[in-house]
C-alpha positions as CSV (number, residue, x, y, z in Angstrom):
1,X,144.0,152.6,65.8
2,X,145.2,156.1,66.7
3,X,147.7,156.2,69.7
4,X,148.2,158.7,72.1
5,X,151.5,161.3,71.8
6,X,152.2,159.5,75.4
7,X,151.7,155.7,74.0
8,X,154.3,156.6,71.1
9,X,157.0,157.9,72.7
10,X,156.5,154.7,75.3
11,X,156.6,153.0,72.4
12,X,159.8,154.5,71.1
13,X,161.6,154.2,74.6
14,X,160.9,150.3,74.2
15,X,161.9,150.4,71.1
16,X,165.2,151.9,71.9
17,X,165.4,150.1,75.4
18,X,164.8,146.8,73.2
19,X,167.9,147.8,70.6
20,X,170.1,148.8,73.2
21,X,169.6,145.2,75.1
22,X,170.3,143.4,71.5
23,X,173.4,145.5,71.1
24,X,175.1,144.9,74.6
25,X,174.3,140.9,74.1
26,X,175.2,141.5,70.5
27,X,179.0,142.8,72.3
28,X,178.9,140.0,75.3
29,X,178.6,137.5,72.7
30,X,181.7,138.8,70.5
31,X,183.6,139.0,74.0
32,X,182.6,135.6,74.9
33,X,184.2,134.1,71.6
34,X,187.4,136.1,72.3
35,X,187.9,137.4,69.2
36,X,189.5,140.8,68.6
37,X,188.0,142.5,65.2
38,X,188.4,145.8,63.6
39,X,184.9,148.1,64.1
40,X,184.0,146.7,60.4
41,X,184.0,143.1,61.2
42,X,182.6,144.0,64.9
43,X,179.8,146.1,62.7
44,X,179.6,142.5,60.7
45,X,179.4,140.4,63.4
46,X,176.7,142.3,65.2
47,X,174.5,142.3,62.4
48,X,174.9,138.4,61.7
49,X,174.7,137.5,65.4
50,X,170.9,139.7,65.2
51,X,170.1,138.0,62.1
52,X,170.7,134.4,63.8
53,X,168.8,135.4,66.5
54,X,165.9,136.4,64.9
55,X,165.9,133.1,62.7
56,X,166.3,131.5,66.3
57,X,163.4,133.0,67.8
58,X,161.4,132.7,64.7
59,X,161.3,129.0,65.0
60,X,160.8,129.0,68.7
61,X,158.1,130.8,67.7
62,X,157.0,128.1,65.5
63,X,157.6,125.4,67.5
64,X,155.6,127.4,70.2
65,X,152.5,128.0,68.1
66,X,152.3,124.5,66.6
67,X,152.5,123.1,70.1
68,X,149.5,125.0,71.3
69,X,147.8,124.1,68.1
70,X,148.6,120.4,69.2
71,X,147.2,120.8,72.6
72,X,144.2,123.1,72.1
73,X,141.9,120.6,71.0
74,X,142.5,118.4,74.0
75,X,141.7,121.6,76.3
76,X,138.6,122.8,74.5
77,X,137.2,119.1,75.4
78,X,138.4,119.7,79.3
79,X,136.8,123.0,79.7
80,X,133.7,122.0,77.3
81,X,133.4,118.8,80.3
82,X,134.1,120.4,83.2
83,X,131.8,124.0,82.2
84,X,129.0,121.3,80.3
85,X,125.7,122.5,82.1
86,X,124.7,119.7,84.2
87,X,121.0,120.0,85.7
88,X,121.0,121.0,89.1
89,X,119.4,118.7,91.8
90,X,116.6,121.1,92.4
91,X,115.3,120.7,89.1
92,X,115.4,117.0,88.6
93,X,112.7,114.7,89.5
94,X,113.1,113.5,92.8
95,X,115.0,109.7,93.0
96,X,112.8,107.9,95.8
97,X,109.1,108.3,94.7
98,X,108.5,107.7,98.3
99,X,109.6,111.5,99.4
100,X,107.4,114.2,98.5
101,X,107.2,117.7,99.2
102,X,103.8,117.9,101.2
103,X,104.5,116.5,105.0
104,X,103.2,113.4,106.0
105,X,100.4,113.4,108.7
C-alpha cells in the first residue's frame, strides 16, 4: 500500500509526537523515584523504563485479546438470535381459520 507524501509525514509527526510523550513519562518517572543520576545512568534508566513498558503493554495486550477471544463466541450467538430471520406475520398462515381475507356478506 503506497501512502501519500502528506500520510507520511503525518505519520512521522506521530511518530515523533509518540517518542516525545514516552520520553517526558520516561523523565516524570525518574523524578518520581527521586533519584539524582549522571546523564549515563538517566540514558540507562530511560531505556529500561521503555523496555518495561513495552513488556507491560505487551501483556495487556494479551490479556486484552484472549478476553475477546473468550467472549466472542457468546456474542456471535446474541447477534445470530437477535438478527435470526424470523417470518414476518404477513407471510404466515393466518392463526384463526375463521378470518379470511374476502368480507363476509
Amino acid at each position: 500500500m503506497q501512502m501519500s507524501p502528506q500520510e507520511r509525514d503525518l505519520m512521522r509527526q506521530r511518530e515523533v509526537l509518540r517518542r516525545e510523550k514516552l520520553k517526558r513519562e520516561a523523565d516524570q518517572a525518574l523524578r518520581d523515584a527521586g533519584l539524582r543520576l549522571d546523564q549515563e545512568k538517566q540514558t540507562l534508566f530511560e531505556q529500561r523504563y521503555l523496555q518495561e513498558r513495552r513488556r507491560i503493554e505487551r501483556e495487556l495486550n494479551q490479556e486484552t485479546e484472549a478476553r475477546r477471544k473468550q467472549q466472542l463466541p457468546a456474542l456471535n450467538d446474541r447477534l445470530k438470535k437477535e438478527f435470526q430471520e424470523t417470518p414476518s406475520p404477513a407471510v404466515t398462515a393466518p392463526s384463526n381459520p375463521a378470518s379470511s381475507a374476502s368480507p363476509k356478506k
